[in-house]
N, C-alpha and C positions, 0 to 999 in steps of 0.2 A: 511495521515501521522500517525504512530503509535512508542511510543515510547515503547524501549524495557531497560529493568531492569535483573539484576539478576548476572550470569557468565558474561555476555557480557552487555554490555551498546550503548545507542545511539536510532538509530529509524529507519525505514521502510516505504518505502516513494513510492503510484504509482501514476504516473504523465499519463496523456493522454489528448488528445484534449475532446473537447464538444461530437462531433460526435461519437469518438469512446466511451465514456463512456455510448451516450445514446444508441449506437448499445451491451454493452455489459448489461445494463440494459434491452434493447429488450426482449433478449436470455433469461433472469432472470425469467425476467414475463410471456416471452410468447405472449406477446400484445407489440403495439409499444408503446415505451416511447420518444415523442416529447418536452419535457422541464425538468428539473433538478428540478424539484418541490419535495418535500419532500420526495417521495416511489424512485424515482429515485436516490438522496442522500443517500437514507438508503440501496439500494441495492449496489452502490461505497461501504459506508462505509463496509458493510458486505463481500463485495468480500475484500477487506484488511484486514479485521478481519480473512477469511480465508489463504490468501499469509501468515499471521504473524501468526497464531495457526500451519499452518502445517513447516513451518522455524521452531517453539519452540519445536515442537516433531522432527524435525531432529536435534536441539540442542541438548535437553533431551539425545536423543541419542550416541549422543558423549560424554554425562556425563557435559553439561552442562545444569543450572536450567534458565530460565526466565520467565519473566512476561512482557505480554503485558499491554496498556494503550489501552480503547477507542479511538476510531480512529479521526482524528480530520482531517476534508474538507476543502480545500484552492481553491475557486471558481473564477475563472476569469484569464485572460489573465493579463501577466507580475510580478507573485508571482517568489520572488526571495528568496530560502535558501541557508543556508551558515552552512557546518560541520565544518565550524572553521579549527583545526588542526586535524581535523580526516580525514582520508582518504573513497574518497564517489566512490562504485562500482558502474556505474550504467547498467545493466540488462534488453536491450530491449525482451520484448514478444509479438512476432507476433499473434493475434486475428483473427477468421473471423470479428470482429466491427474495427481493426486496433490493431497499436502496440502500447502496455502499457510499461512504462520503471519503473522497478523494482529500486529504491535507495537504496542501503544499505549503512548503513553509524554507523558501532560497535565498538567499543574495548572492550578487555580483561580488568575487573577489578579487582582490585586487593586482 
């Protein structure tokens, strides 16, 4: 999850199984990654660091400013979030490790 600031408000959020994060940290490394141990964390976090910097340059683009937050990990089976009264897109992306689902969940501030 990463929270966004700025023109828009709200966060950015990619969800996936075990499997598929450890297949997409594989590719990362290059070597196999078999547990979620810290390099395999830092390579999630850093693939959402990417998803959210290149969103903030297609914002920029439309002439609006943000800022992202450090990305924050929610590990294990049955994490439940809630956009409240914000409306949540959510964005499957098919992987060769499986499919990741993209959350967006923004508003326009004022």
């Amino acid at each position: 999850m990463i929270g966004v600031s700025g023109s828009l408000a709200g966060s950015l959020c990619l969800s996936m199984s075990e499997a598929t994060a450890l297949g997409l940290v594989s590719g990362m490394l290059g070597q196999p990654a078999t547990t979620l141990d810290e390099l395999a964390q830092s390579g999630i976090a850093e693939l959402a660091n990417v998803v959210a910097g290149r969103a903030g340059i297609v914002f920029a683009e439309e002439g609006m400013s943000t800022n992202i937050t450090p990305p924050l990990l929610l590990i294990g089976s049955g994490a439940r979030l809630s956009s409240v009264e914000i409306l949540r897109l959510a964005v499957p992306l098919e992987t060769v490790a499986g499919t990741v689902r993209l959350h967006i969940v923004l508003r326009e501030t004022a």
